[in-house]
N, C-alpha and C positions, 0 to 999 in steps of 0.2 A: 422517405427513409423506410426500410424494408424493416419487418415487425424484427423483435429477437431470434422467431425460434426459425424465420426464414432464414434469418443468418447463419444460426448455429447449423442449420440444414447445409448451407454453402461451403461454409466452412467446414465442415466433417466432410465434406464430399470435395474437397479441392484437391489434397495434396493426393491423392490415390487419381484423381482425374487425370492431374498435370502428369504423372508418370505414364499415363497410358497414352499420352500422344507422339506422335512421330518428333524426332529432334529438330528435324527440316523446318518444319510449321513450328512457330512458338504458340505455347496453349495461353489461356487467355492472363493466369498467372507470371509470365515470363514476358506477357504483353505489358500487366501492370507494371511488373520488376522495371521494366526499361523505360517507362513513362515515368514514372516517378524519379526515376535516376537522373533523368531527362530537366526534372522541373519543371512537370505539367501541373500545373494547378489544381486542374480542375480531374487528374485521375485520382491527385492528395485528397481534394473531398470525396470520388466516390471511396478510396481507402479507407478513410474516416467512417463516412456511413455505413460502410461493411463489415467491416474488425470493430466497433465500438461498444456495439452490447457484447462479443464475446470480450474482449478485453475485461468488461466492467464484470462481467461473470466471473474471469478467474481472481478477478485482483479480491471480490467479495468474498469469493467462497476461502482464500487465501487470510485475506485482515479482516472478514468478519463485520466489518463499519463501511456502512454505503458513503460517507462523507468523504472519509480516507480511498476507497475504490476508485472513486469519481477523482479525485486526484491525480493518484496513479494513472490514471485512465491518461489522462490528460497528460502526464509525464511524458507516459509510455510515447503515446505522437510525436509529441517535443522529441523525445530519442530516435524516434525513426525516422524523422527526418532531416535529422544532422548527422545520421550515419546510415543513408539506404544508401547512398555510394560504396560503402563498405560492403552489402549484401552480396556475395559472390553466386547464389543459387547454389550452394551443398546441400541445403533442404530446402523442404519448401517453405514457399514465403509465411506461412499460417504457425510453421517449427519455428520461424525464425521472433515472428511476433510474440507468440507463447514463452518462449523462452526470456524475453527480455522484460515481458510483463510479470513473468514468475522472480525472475530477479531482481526488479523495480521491487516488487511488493518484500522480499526476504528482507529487501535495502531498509526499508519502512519499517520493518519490523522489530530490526537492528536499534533502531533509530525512536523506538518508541519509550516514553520515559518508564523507569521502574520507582517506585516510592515504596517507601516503609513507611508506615501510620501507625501511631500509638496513640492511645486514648488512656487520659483517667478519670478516673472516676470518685465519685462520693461512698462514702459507706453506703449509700442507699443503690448504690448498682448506674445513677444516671452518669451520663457521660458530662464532665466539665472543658475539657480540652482535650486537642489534636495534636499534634505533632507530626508533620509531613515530612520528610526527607528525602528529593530527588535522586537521581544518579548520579548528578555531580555535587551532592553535599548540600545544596542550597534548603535551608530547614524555609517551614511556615507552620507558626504556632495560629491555632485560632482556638478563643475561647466562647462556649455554649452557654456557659451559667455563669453570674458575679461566684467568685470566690472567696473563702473567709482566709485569713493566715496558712493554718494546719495544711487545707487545699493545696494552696500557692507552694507550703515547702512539700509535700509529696509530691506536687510536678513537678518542683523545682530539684529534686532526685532524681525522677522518673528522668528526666532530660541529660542531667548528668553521667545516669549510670549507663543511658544509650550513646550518650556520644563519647566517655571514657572505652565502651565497648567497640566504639570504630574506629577509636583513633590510633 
């Protein structure tokens, strides 16, 4: 496997290459296009090992989480290769990858939970319990410290007056 930044070297330097050759000859990108179209195997792995650290670049510098990157990464393949018969060459192949990895990743983004958290506390300022609230509503309480009564009924507010407030 060639390092990243050979990659990234490749890649910056493709789609301006493929436009500068004759339409007669196909440039080596419009070689891959049709190998892969084809269901050559073994052009899918070099694919793979070529686009794989830039994919894993943009989907990171996009979501920020090397975890979630590495996923997408892996998406993005799964999607190209259940639609590179769709690839018509309008751009080049490197437009066409980027674009679907940037949309993979908007997808993910869409898709990542939001939570509200509340916390209360003691007169002393420590935190006794949480209160989590998903996107779709689903709460989880967890508690820090044993609580005395008084406690228990100001969360037991605290909780009321937040979900009287979304409902």
């Amino acid at each position: 496997m060639s390092s990243a930044c050979e990659m990234a070297g490749v890649l910056e330097d493709e789609p301006t290459a493929s436009l500068n050759r004759s339409s007669e000859t196909p440039s080596p990108e419009q070689e891959l296009v049709r190998q892969l179209q084809a269901g050559n195997g073994g052009a899918y792995s070099g694919f793979v090992e070529r686009y794989a650290a830039a994919i894993f670049r943009v989907a990171h510098g996009i979501l920020g989480n090397r975890c979630e990157a590495e996923e997408i990464t892996q998406q993005v393949f799964v999607k190209i290769f259940l639609s590179i018969a769709s690839f018509g060459g309008r751009s080049s192949l490197y437009s066409w990858v980027y674009r679907i990895t940037v949309n993979e990743c908007y997808s993910a983004l869409r898709k990542r939970r939001f939570t509200i958290s509340l916390d209360a506390e003691n007169d002393d300022g420590k935190r006794l319990a949480s209160l989590v609230v998903d996107r779709k509503g689903r709460a989880t309480l967890s508690f820090d410290q044993p609580m005395g009564d008084a406690q228990r009924r100001k969360l037991t507010k605290m909780i009321d007056t937040f979900v009287g407030s979304k409902a």
